[in-house]
Each structure stands twice: as structure tokens, then as C-alpha cells.
Backbone as a printed PyTorch tensor [residue, N CA C, xyz], in Angstrom:
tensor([[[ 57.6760,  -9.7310,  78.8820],
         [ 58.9710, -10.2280,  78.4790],
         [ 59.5020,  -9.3360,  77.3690]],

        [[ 60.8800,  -8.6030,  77.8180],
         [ 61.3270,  -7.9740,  76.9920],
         [ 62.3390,  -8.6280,  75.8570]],

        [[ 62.3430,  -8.7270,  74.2890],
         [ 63.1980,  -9.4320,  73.1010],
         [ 64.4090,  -8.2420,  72.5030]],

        [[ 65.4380,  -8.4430,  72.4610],
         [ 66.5810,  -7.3890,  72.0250],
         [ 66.1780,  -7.0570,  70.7120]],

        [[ 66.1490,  -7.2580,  69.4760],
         [ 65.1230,  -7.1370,  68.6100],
         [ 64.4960,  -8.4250,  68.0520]],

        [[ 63.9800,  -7.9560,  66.7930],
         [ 62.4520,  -8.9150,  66.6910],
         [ 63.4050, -10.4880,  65.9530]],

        [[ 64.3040, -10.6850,  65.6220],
         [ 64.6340, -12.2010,  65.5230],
         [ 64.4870, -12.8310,  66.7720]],

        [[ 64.9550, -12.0850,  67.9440],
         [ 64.5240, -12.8270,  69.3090],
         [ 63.0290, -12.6130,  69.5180]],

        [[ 62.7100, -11.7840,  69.0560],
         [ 61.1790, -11.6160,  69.3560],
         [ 60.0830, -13.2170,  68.5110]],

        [[ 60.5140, -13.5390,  67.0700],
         [ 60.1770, -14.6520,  66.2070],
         [ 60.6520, -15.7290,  67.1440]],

        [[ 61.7460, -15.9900,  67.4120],
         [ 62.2190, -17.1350,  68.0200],
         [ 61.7500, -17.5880,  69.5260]],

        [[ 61.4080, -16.2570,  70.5980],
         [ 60.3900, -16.7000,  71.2600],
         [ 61.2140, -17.7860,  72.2630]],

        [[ 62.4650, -17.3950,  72.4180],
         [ 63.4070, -18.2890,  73.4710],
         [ 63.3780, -20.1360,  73.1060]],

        [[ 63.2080, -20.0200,  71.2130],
         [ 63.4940, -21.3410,  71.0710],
         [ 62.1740, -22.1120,  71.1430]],

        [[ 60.9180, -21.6820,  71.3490],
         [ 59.3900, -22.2990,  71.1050],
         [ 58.9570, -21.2890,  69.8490]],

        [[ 59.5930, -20.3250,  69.3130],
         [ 58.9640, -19.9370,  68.4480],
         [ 58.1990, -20.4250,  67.3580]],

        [[ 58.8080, -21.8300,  67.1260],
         [ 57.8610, -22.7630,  66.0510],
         [ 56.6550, -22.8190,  66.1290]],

        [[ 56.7100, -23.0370,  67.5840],
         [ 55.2380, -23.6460,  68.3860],
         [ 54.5160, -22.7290,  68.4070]],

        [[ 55.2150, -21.3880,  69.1930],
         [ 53.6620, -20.5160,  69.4000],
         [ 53.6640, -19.9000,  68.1720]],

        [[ 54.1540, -19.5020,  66.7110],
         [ 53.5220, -19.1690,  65.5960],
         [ 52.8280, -20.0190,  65.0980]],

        [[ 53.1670, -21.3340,  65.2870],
         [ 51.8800, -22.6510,  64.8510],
         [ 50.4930, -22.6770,  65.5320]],

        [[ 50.7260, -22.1660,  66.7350],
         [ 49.8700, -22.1640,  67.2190],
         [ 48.8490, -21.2140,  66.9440]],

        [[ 49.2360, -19.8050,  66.7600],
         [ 48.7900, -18.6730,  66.3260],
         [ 48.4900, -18.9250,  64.7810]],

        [[ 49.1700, -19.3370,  64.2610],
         [ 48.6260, -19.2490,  62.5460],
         [ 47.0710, -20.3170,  62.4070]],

        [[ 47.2840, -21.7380,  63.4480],
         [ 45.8340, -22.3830,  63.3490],
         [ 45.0840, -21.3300,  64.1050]],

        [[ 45.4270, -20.8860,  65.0490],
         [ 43.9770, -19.9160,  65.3050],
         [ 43.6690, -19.1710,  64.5180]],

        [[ 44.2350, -18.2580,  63.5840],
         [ 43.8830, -17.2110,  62.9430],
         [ 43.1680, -17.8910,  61.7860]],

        [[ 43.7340, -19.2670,  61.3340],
         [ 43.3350, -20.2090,  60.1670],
         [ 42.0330, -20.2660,  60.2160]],

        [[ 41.5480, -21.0920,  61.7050],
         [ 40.2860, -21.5350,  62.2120],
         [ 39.2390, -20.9920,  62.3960]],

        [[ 39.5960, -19.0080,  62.3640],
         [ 39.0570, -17.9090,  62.8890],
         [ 38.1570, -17.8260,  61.6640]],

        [[ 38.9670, -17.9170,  60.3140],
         [ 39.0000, -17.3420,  59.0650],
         [ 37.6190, -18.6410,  58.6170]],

        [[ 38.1060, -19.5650,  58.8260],
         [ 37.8690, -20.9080,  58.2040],
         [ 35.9230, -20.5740,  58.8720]],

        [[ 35.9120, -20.3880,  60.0140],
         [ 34.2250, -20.5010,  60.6010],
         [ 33.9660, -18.7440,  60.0610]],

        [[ 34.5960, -17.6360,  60.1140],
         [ 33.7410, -16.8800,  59.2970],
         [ 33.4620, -16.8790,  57.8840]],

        [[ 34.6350, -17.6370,  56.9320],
         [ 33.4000, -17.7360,  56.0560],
         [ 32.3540, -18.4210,  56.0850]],

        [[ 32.6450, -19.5080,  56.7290],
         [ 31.9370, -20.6540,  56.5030],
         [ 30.2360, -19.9500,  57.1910]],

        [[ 30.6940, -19.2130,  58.1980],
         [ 29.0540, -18.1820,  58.5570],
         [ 28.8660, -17.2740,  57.3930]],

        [[ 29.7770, -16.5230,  56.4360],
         [ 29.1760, -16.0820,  55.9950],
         [ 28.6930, -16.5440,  54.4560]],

        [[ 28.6580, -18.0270,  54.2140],
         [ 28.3040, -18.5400,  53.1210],
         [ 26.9150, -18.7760,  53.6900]],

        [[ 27.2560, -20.1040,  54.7210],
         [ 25.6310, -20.0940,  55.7040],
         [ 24.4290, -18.8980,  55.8940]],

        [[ 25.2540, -17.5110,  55.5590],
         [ 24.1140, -16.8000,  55.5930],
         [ 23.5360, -15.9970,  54.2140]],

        [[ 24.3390, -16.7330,  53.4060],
         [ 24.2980, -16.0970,  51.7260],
         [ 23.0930, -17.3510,  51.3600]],

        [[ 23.4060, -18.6630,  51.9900],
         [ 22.8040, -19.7390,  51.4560],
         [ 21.0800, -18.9200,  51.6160]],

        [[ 21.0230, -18.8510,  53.0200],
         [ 19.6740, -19.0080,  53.9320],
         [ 18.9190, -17.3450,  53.1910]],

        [[ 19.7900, -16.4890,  53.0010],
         [ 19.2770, -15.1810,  52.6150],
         [ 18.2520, -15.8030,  51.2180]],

        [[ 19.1720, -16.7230,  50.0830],
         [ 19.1340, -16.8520,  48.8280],
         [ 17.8880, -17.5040,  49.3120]],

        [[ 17.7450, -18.6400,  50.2000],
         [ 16.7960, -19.4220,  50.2800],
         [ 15.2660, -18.9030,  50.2780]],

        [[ 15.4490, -17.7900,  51.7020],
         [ 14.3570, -17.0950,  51.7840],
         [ 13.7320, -16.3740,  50.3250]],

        [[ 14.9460, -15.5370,  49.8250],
         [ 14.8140, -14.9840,  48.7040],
         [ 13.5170, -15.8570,  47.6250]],

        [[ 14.1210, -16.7950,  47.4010],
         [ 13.0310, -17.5020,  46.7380],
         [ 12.0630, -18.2420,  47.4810]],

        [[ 11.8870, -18.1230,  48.3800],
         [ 10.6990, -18.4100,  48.8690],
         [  9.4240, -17.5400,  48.8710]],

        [[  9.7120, -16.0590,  49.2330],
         [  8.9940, -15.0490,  49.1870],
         [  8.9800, -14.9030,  47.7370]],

        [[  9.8230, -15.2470,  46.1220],
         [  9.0040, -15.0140,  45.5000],
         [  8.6690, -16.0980,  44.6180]],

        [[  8.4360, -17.1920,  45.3980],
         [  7.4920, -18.4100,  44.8250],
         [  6.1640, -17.7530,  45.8640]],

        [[  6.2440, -17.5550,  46.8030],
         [  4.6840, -17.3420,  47.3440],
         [  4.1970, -16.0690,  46.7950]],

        [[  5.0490, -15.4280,  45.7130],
         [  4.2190, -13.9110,  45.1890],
         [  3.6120, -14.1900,  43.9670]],

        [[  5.0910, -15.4420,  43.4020],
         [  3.9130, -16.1410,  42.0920],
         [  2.8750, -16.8620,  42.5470]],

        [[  2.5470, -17.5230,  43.8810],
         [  1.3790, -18.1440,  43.6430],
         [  0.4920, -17.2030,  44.3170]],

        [[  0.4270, -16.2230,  44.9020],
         [ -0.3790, -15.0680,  44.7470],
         [ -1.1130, -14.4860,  43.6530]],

        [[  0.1240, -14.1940,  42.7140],
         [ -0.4320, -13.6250,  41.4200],
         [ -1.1280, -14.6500,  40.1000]],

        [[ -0.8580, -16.0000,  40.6820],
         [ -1.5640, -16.7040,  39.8310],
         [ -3.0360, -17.2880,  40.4030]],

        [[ -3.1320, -16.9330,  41.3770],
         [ -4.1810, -17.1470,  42.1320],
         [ -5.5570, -16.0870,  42.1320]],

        [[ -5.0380, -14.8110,  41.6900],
         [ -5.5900, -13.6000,  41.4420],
         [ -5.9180, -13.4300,  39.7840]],

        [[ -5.5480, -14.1170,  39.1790],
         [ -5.2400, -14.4570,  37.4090],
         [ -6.6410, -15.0890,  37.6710]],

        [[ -6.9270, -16.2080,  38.4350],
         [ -7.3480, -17.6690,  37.9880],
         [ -9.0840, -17.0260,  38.2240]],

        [[ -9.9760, -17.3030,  36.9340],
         [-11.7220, -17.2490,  37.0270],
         [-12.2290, -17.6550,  38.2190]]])
């Protein structure tokens, strides 16, 4: 579908409301689950993080101990 220029192109034969609403929740929703993965994987990194070094302190206190 060809638009004479881009005000007809925004307006979209009069649904333009709709399909930029429509398009702005997708891009919203897009945004909204990658951070939300990339907190989920800051959490789980951090998690591990201290896990490996609670098991290095009880390594090294285990190697301490008579």
C-alpha cells in the first residue's frame, strides 16, 4: 500500500490510532520481558556467584581446621 506522504502514512486510512497502539504495546512488551530476562539472569549469575564462594570458604576453613 502506497501513502502520498507520511501524515497519510501515520494515519493509516483512519486506523492509525489502532495500529500504532498496537505496535507501541508490542514494542512495550518486547522491552518489558527483556529486561525482565535480563534481571533474571543478573539475579541467578549473583546467586551462583555466591554460592561458589561460600563453598570456597568452607573449603578453606576446612583445610584451617586440626
Amino acid at each position: 500500500m502506497m501513502f502520498d506522504d507520511w501524515q497519510a502514512f501515520i494515519a493509516m486510512g483512519g486506523h492509525g490510532l489502532y495500529v500504532w497502539m498496537a505496535y507501541s504495546a508490542a514494542v512495550a512488551l518486547l522491552i518489558a520481558n527483556l529486561s525482565g530476562l535480563r534481571a533474571e539472569r543478573r539475579r541467578i549469575r549473583r546467586q551462583l556467584h555466591d554460592q561458589l564462594r561460600s563453598r570456597a570458604e568452607e573449603g578453606s576453613d576446612a583445610s584451617q581446621a586440626p
